[in-house]
C-alpha positions in Angstrom: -188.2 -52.1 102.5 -186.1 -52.1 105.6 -187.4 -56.1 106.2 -185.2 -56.6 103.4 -182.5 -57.2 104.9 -180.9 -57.7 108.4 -179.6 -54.8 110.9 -176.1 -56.6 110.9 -176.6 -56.1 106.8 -177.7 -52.6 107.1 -175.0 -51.5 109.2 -172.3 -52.8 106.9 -173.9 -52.1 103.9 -174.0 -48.3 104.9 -170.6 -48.0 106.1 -169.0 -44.6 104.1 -164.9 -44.6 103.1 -163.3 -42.1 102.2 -160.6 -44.5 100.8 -162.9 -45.5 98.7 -164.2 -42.6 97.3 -160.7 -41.1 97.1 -159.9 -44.4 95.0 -163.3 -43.7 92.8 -162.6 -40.2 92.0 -158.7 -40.4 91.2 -159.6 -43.3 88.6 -161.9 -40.8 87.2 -160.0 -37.6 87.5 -157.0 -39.6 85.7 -158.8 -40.8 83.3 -160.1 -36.9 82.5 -156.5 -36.0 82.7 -155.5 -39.0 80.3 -157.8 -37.5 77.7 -157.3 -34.1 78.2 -153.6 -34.4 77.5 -154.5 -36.7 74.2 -156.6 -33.4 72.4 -154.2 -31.2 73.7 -151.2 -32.3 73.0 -153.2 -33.4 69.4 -151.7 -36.7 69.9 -152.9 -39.0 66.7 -156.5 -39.3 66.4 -156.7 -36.4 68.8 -160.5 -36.1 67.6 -162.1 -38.9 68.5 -160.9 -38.3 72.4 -163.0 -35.4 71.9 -165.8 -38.1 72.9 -164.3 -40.1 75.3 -163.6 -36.7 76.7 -166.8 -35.4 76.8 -168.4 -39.1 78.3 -165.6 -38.7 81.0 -167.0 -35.1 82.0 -170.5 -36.0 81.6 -170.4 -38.8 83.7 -169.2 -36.7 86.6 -173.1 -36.2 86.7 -172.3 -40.0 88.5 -170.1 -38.3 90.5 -172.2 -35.1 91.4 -175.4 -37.8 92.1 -173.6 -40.1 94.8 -171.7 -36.1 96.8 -175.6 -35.1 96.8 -176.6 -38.2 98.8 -173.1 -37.7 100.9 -171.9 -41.2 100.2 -169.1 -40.6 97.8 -166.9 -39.7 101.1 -167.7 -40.8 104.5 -166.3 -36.8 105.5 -169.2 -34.8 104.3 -166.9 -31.4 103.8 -165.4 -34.1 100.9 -168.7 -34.8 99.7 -169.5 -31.3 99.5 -166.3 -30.2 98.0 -166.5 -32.5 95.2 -170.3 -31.7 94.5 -168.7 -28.2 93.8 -166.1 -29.0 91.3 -168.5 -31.5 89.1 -172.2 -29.1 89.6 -169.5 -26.3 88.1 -168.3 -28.5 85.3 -171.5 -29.5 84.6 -173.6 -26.2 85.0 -175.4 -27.2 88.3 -176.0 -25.8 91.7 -175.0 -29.0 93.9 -177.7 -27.7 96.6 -180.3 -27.1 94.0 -179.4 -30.4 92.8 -179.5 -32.0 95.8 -183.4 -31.2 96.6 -184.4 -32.2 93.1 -183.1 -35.4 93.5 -184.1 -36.2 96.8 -187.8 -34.9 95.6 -187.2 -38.0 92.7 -186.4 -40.4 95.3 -189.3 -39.4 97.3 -191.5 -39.7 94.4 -190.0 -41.6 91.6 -192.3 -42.5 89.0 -195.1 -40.9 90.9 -196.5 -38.6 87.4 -197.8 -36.1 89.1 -194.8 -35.3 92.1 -191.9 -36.9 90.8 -189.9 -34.0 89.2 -188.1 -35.6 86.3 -191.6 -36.8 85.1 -191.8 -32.7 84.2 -190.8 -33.6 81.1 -192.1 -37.5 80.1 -189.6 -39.7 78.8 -189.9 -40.1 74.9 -192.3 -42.0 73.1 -192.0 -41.1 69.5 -188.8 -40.6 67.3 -188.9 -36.7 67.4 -189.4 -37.0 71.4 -186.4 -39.5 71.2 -184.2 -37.4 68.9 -184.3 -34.5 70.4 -183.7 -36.0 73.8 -180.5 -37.5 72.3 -179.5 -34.2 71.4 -179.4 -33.0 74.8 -180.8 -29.8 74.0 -183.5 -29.8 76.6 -181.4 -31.0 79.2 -178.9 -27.8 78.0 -181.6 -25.3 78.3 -183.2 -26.9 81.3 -179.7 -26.2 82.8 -179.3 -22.5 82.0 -182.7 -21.5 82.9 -183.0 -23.1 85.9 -179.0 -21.4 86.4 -180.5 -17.9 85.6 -183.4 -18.3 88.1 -181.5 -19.7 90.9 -179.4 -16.7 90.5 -181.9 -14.0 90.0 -183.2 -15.1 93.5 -186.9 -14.8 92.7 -188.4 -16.8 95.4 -191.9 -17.3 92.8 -190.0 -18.8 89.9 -188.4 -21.7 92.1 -189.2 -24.8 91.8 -191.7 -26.5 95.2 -188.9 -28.9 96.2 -186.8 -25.9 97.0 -187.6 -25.0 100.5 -186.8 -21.4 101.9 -184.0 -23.0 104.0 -182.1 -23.9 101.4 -182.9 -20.6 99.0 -180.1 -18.3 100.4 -178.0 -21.2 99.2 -179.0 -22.3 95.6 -179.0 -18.5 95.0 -175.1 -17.8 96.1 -174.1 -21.2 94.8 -175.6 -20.2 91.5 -174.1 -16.7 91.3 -170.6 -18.1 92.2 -171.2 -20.5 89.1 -172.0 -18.1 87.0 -169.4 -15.7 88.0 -167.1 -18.0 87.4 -168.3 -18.9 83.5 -167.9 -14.8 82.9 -164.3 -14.9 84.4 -163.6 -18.3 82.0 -165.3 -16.1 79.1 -163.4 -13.1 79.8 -160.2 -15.0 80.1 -160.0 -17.0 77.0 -161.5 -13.8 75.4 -158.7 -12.2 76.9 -155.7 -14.3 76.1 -157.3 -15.9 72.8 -157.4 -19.2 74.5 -159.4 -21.9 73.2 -158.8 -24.3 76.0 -162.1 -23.7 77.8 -164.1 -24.7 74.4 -161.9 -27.5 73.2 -161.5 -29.2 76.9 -164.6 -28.6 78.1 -167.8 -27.1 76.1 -166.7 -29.2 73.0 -166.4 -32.3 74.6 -169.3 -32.0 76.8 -171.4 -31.2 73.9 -170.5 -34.5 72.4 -170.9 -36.9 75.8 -174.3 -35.3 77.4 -176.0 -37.8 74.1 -173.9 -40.8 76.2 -175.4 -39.9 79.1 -178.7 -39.1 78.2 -178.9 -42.8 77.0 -177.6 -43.8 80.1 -180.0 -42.1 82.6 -183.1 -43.5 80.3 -182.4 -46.6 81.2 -183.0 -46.1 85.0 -186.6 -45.4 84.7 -187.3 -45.5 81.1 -190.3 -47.4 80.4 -190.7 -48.8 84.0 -193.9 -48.7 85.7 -195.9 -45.7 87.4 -195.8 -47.8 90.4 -194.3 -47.2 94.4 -192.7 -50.4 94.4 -188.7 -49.8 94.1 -187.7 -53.1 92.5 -190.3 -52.5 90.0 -190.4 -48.9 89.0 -186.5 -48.9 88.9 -184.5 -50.4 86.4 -181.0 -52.1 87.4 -178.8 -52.8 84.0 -175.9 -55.5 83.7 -173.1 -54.4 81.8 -169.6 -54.4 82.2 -167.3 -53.2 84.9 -165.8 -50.3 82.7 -169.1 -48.9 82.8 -170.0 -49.5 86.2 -166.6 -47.9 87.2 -166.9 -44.6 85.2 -170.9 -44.6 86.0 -170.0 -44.7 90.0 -171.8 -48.3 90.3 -175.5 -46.3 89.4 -176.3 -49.2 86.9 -177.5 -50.9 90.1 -179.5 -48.2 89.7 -183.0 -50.2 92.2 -180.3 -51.3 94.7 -179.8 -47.3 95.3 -183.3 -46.4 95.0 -184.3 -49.1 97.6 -180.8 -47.9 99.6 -179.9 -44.9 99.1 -177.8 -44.8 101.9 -176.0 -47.4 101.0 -172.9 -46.0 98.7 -171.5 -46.9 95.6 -169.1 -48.7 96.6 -171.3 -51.2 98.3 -174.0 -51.0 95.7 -172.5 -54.7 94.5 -173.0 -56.2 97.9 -176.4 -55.4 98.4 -176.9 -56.2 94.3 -176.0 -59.9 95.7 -178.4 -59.6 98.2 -181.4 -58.7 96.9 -181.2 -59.7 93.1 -184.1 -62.3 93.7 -186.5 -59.4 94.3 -185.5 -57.2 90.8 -188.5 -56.9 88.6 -187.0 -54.4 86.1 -183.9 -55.2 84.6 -181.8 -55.3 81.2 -178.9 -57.0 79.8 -177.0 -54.1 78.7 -177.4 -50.9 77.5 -177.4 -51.9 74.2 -180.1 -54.2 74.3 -182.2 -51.5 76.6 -181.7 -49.5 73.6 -182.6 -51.0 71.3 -185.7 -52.6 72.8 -186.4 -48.5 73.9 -186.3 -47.7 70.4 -188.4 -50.6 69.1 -191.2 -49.4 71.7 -191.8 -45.8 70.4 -195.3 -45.5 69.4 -196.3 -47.9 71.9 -198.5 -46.4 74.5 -196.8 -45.6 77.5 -196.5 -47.2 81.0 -199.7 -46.7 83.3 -199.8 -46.2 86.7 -200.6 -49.6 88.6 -198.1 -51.0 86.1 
């Protein structure tokens, strides 16, 4: 992969900013705010920013992904501090994160290593339903929460290593510290801020992402090749801006040291080699949804 491209092309490619990333997350953080302020000041049609909402939070997961590889920020204590806020929005340890996702990009698409192959994409309409509904990816989150915390070196999951146990294990307990005190709190005062800002919304935009992520390896091939068993989707900048550049989703696979930021550059450099792609999201969907039934991808393509 390296022969790809050049050492001058490297370097520059994997230059970190945080003026950049500041830039990144206060068009994101604004546009939370924005939307925030809309439900609750119930400004008119106050109930449909419940969604846009929601997709804002949600797509901090964007966010949360690029802190874990520390190229949000070239300062890592940035990288680490952001990870923090969006892992607590989103009910995630951002180390536990962090070795779960670096296990995918060791072994993505590899069926038998790769750990978001745990649970297979869908590939009928009751496997694609209820992955729309989110609610594995809810209870997926708690559990793995409650066994973080509990500390229970058996229950964790291989990618874990015992360096990084004493870690997930506080970060978890801090998180779910924290939810008791916001529980106790609006309990406390009668405030439904919590559940109409956050829980609400985030109800409502986890579908929107869930969409989203299954078009990054939905349907590719069980193969090692990047370009292949990685999908990059074209679509608009709106999306690429609230989605943190991920739709060039086998540029980051291939470099993912390269950040976001640059993720267009190296887009223009190695678009010639793409072998999995999609015009949209739209179209991904609907060509997803026109497959179910079909038998699923093999490994060796």
């Amino acid at each position: 992969m390296r022969t790809v491209l050049t050492p001058a092309q490297r370097r520059v490619l994997m230059e970190r900013s945080d003026r950049a990333g500041l830039r990144q997350l206060a068009g994101h953080a604004a546009a939370i705010v924005l939307s925030g302020c809309w439900i609750g000041l119930r400004l008119p049609l106050w109930p449909l920013a419940l969604l846009l909402h929601g997709v804002l939070l949600a797509f901090l997961f964007t966010a949360l992904h690029e802190c874990v590889h520390r190229t949000a920020f070239a300062t890592r204590a940035l990288n680490d501090a952001v990870a923090a806020v969006c892992g607590a929005v989103l009910l995630f340890s951002p180390e536990w994160f962090r070795r779960y996702h670096l296990d995918h990009h060791r072994h993505a698409q590899d069926p038998q290593r790769d750990p978001e192959l745990a649970s297979p994409k869908p590939r009928t309409w009751r496997q694609y339903l209820l992955h729309l509904s989110s609610l594995p990816n809810w209870w997926h989150s708690i559990r793995t929460l409650l066994v973080n915390a509990s500390g229970r070196r058996k229950r964790r999951e291989p990618y874990v290593p015992a360096s990084a146990e004493r870690k997930v294990t506080s970060e978890s307990r801090r998180l779910l510290a924290l939810y008791a005190a916001i529980a106790l709190g609006s309990i406390a005062s009668g405030s439904t801020a919590a559940l109409t800002l956050w829980l609400l919304p985030l109800l409502l935009g986890q579908p929107v992402l869930r969409l989203y992520l299954l078009a990054e390896h939905g349907r590719c091939p069980f193969v090692a090749d990047t370009f292949v068993n990685t999908r990059t989707t074209f679509t608009n900048a709106l999306v690429r801006a609230i989605a943190w550049n991920m739709p060039y989703h086998a540029e980051h696979h291939a470099f993912p040291a390269v950040p976001f930021h640059r993720l267009p550059d190296l887009h223009r450099l190695v678009r010639p080699r793409l072998r999995s792609t999609s015009r949209g999201y739209t179209r991904f969907s609907k060509e997803y949804v026109l497959s179910l039934g079909d038998e699923a991808p093999k490994p060796g393509g």
